[in-house]
C-alpha positions as CSV (number, residue, x, y, z in Angstrom):
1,X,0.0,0.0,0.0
2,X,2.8,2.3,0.9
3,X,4.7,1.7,-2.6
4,X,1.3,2.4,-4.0
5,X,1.2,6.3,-2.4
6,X,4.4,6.7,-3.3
7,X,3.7,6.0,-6.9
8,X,1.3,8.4,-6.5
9,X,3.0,10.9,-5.3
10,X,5.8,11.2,-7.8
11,X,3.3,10.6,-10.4
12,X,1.8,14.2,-9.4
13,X,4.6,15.6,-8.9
14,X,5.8,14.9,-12.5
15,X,2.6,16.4,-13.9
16,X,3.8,19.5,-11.9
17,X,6.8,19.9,-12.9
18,X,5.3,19.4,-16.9
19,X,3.4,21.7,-16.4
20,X,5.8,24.3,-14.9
21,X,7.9,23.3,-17.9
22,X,5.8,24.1,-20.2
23,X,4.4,27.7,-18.9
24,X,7.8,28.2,-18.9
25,X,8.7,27.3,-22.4
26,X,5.1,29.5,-23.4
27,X,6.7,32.4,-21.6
28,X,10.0,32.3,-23.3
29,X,8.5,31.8,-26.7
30,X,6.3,34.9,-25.6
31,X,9.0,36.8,-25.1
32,X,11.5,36.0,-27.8
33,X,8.7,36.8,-30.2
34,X,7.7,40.2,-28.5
35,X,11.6,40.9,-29.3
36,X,11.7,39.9,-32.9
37,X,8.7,41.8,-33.5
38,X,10.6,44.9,-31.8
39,X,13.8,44.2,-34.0
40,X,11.7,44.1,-36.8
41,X,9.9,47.2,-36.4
42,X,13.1,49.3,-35.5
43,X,14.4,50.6,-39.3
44,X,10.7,51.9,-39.1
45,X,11.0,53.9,-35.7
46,X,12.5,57.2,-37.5
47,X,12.3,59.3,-33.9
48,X,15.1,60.6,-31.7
49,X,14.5,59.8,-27.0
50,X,15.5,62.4,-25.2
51,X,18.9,61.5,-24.7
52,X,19.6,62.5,-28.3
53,X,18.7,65.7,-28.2
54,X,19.5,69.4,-27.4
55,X,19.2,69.1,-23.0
56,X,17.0,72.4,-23.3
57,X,14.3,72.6,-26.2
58,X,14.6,77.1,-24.7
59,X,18.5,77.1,-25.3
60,X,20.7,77.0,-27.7
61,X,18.5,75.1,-30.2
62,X,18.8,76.4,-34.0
63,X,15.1,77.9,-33.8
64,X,16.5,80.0,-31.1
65,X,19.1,81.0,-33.1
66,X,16.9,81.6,-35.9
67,X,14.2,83.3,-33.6
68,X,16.9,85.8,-32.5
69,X,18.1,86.3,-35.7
70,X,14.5,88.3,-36.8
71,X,15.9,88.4,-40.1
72,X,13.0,88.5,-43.1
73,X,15.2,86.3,-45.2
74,X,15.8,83.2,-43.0
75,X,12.1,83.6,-41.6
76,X,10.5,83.7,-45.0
77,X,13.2,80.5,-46.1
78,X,12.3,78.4,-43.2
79,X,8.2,79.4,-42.9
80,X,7.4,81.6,-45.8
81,X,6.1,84.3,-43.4
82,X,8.3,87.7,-42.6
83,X,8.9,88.6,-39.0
84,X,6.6,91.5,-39.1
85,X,3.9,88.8,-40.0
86,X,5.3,86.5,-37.8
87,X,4.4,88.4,-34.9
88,X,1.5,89.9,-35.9
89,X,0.2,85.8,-35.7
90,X,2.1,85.7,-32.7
91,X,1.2,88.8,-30.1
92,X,-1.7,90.5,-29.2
93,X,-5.0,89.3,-27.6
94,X,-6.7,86.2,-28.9
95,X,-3.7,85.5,-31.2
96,X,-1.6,82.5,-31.7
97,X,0.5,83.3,-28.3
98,X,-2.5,84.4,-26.1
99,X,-4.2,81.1,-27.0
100,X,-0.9,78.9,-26.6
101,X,-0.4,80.5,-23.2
102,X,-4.5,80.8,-21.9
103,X,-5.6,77.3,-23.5
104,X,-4.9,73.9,-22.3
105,X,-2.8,71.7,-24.6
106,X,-5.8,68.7,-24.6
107,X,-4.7,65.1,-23.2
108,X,-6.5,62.4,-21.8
109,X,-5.6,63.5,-17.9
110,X,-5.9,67.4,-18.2
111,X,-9.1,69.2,-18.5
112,X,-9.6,71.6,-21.7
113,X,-10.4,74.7,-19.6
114,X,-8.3,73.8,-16.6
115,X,-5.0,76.0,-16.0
116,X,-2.2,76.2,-18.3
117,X,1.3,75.2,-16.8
118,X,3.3,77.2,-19.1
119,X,6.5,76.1,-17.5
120,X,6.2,72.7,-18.0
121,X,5.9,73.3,-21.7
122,X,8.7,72.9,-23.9
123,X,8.2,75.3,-26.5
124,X,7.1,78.4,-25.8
125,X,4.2,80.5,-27.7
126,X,6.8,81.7,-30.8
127,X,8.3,78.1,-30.7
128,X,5.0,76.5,-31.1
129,X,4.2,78.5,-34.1
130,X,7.9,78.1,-35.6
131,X,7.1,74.5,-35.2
132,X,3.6,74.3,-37.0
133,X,4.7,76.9,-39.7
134,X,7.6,74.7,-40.3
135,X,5.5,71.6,-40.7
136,X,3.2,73.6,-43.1
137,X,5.5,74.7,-45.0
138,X,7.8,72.0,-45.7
139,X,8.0,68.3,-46.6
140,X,10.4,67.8,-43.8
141,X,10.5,64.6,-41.8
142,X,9.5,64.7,-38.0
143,X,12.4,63.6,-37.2
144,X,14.5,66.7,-38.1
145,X,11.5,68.7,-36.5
146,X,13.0,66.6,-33.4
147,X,16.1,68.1,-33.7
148,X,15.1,72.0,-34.3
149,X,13.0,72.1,-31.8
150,X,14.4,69.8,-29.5
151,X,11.5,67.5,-28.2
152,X,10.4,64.4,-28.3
153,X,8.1,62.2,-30.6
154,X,5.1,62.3,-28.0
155,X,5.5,65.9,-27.5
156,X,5.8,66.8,-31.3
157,X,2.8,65.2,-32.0
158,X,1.0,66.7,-28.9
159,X,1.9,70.1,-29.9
160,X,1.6,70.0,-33.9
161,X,-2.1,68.9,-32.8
162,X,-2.7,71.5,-30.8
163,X,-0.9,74.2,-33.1
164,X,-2.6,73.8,-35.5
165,X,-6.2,74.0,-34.0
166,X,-5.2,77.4,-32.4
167,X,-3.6,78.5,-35.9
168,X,-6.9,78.0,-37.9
169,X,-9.1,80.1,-34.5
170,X,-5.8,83.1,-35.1
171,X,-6.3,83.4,-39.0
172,X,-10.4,82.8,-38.8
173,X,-10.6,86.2,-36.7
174,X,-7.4,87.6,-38.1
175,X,-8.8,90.7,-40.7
176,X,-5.4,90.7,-42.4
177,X,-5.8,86.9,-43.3
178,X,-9.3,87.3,-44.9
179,X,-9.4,85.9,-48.2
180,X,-12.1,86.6,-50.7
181,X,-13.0,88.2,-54.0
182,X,-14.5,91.3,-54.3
183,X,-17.8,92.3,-53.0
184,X,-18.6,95.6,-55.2
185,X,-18.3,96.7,-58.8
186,X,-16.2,99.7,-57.6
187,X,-13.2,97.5,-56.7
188,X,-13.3,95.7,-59.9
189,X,-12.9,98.8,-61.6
190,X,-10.5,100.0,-59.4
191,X,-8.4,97.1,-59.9
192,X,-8.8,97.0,-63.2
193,X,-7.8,100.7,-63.3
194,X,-4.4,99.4,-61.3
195,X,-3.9,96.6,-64.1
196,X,-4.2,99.0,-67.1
197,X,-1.8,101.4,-65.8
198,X,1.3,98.4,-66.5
199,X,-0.5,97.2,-69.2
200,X,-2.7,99.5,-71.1
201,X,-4.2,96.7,-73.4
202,X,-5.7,94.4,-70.6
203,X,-8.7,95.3,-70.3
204,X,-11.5,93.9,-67.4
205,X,-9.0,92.2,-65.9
206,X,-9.2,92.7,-61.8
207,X,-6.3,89.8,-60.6
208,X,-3.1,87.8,-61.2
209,X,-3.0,84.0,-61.2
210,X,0.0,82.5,-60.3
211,X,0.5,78.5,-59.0
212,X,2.4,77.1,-56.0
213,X,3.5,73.2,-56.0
214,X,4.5,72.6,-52.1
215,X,6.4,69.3,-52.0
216,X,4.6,67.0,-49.1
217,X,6.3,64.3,-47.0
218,X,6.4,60.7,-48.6
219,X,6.7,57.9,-45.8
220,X,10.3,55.7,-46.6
221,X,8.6,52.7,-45.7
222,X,7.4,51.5,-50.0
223,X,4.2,49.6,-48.2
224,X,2.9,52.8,-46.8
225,X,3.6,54.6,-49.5
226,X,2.2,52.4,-52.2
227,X,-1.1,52.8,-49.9
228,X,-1.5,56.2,-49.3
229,X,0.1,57.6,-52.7
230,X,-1.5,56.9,-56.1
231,X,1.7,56.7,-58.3
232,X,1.0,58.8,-61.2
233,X,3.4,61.2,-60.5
234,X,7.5,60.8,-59.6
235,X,7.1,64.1,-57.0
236,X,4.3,64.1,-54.5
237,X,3.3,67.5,-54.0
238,X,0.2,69.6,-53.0
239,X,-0.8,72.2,-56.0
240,X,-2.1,75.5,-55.5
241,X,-3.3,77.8,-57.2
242,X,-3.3,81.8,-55.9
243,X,-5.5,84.7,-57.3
244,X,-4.2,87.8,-55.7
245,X,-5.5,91.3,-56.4
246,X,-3.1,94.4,-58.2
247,X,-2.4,95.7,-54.7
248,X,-1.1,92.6,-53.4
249,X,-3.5,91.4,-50.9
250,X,-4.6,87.6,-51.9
251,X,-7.9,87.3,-53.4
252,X,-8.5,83.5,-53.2
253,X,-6.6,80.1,-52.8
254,X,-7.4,76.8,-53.7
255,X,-5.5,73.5,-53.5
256,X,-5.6,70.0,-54.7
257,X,-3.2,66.9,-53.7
């Protein structure tokens, strides 16, 4: 009877230890694919950590250096806006700084009209426009966004977000960024009058046409760029075209991918 137990015993115990083996083996096998699908997906992972970058996104960073400049050249290069527009985006009430510095950057743990901590932010309210106009205005990867401004993935994609929300409110109420054609006989004519004065045999005609081809960012992964691109064309690039009265001011913009 006691040889019998005993049997037993060892006979349950075995069944243990199998299956303690073979979590074990389920857990390993668990892990060593979690890591090949991590190798795998590194040469995808174009971001820099924090480690990599400038240790101050407010210091020394080359859009402080181009801030400080407040030269119309490099401004106009780098965003395709002068200084003197620049800032009128940037200052005054309700424009692109009041709102970066009253409004609350939304997240899943902060409420939208709770208090903004403006020192925990990385980018002040002329860095955060730098940074969206640069976005706009370019076909530049995120990556070297990373390096201008000096933040990380999360955060560039937390403040392009919100950037870009608070741009479109500056320009909706903005007067100077009103775009539209004209309202009244009187300012055809007076336009017209304008064109005729260069060129005495146009006659009727109250604008200029001109057409803008912005190059846009292509992903270097060939899957995702098969998907999202059609192929026709060697560039990809946004088309627009601008209608902008004698006097300078723009009279209407449309675009097409």
């Amino acid at each position: 009877m006691l040889n019998i137990h005993l049997l037993s015993d060892y006979a349950g115990k075995d069944e243990e230890y199998a299956g303690a083996a073979a979590m074990m083996v389920m857990l390993h096998n668990m892990i060593m694919a979690r890591q090949a699908c991590s190798e795998c997906q590194k040469p995808h992972q174009l971001y820099l950590c924090r480690h990599e970058l400038m240790p101050d996104p407010c210091m020394n960073m080359p859009w402080q250096q181009l801030w400080d400049s407040q030269e119309d050249c490099a401004f106009i290069t780098t965003m395709g806006f002068d200084v003197r527009t620049f800032r009128l985006m940037l200052e005054g009430p309700n424009q692109f700084g009041d709102r970066w510095n009253t409004q609350a950057i939304p997240q899943n743990d902060v409420k939208t009209n709770g208090r903004t901590c403006l020192g925990s932010r990385s980018l002040d309210g002329a860095g955060a426009l730098g940074l969206v106009l640069h976005y706009l205005g370019s076909a530049m990867l995120e990556v070297s966004l990373q390096q201008i401004f000096a933040i990380t993935p999360s955060v560039l994609s937390r403040y392009l977000d919100f950037a870009q929300d608070i741009l479109y409110d500056t320009l909706h109420f903005l007067k100077e960024a009103a775009i539209s054609m004209p309202q009244k006989i009187e300012e055809f004519k007076r336009f017209s009058n304008l064109i005729c004065q260069r060129h005495s045999l146009l006659q009727g005609a109250f604008g200029s046409i001109d057409r803008l081809s912005l190059a846009a960012q292509e992903s270097e992964d060939p899957e995702i760029e098969n998907a999202t691109y059609n192929g026709w064309k060697s560039d990809h690039c946004i088309n627009n075209v601008l209608v902008f009265a004698p006097d300078g001011e723009p009279l209407l913009i449309s675009s097409a991918s």
